[in-house]
Every structure is written in C-alpha cells, then in structure tokens.
N, C-alpha and C positions, 0 to 999 in steps of 0.2 A: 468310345473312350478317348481315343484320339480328338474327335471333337471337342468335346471339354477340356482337355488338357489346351488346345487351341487354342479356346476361348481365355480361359483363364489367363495364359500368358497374354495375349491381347488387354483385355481388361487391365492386368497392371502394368502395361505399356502404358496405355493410357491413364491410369494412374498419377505415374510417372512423370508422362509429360503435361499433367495441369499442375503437380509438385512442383517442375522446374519452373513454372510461366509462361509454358506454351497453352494457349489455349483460350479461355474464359480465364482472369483472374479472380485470384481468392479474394474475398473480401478484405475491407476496408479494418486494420485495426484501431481500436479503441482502447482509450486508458477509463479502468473497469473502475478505479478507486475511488473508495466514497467521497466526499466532500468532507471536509476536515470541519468538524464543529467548535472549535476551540480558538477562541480569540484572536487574531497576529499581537493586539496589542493588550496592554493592563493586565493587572493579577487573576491568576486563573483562580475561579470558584471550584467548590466540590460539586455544584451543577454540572461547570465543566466537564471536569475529567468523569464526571458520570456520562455526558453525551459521548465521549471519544469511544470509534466505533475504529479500528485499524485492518487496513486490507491485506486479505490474506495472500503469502508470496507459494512459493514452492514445498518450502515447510515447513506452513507455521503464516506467520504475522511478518509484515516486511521492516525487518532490522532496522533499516533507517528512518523510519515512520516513528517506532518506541525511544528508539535511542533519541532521536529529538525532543520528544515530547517529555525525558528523562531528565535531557540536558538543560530543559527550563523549568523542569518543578527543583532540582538542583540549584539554580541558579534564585532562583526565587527564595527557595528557604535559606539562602548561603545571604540575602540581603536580606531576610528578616530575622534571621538571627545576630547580626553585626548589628541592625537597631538597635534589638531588646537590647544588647551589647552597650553602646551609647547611651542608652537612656532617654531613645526617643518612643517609648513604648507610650501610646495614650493612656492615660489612667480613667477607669471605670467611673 
C-alpha cells in the first residue's frame, strides 16, 4: 500500500515538473485556424460566404473571426444601398 501511495506521489512530481519546463519540453504550439476563404479584396459573392468555414474558440466560434466578417457584409450592403440611393443602379 505504502508503495503505491509512493509511486503515485512520485509520478505527479514528475508530472509537475515537465508542467513547469523542467525536463523534455512540451511541444511546439500551432495556430490550428482554418485559412480564411473569403476574398481581402472585391465584393463578396454568395459562393463566398458559402465557403466561410470559422474556427471554433472555447465556446463556440471565435467572436472576432464573425464580427469581421459581419462588419464587411455590413459595410458592403450600407454602399449598395446609397447606389440604388443615387441612381446608379444598372438597368436590365
């Protein structure tokens, strides 16, 4: 019994100190997030926003990834509506 209680304490001793960065280090992080398939530049199509694939955070989708992509279908229909506005809409 005593043995095993031993061990165990040992065990996360060492644990422990490959957590702090004694030891072997932990591997190398990597940023896990897709590639973003949606244009930098020109009007986004409905192809587009069909490809947009957003990586998921802690819970959920990462808020700053939607909020952008919110803030330029936003912007985009706020200058195709001041067109139609104007009167520069093409005619059929």
């Amino acid at each position: 019994m005593w043995f095993f209680a031993i061990l165990v304490v040992l065990a996360l001793g060492g644990i422990a100190l490959v957590a702090a960065g004694r030891g072997a280090p932990l591997a190398e992080v990597y940023d896990d997030r897709p590639d973003s398939s949606v244009p930098a530049a020109g009007p986004l199509t409905a192809d587009d926003l069909r490809r947009v694939r957003f990586s998921l955070g802690f819970r959920g989708y990462r808020m700053s990834e939607v909020d952008a992509l919110l803030d330029r279908l936003a912007s985009e229909l706020e200058d195709a509506d001041s067109d139609r506005g104007r009167g520069d809409e093409p005619t059929p």
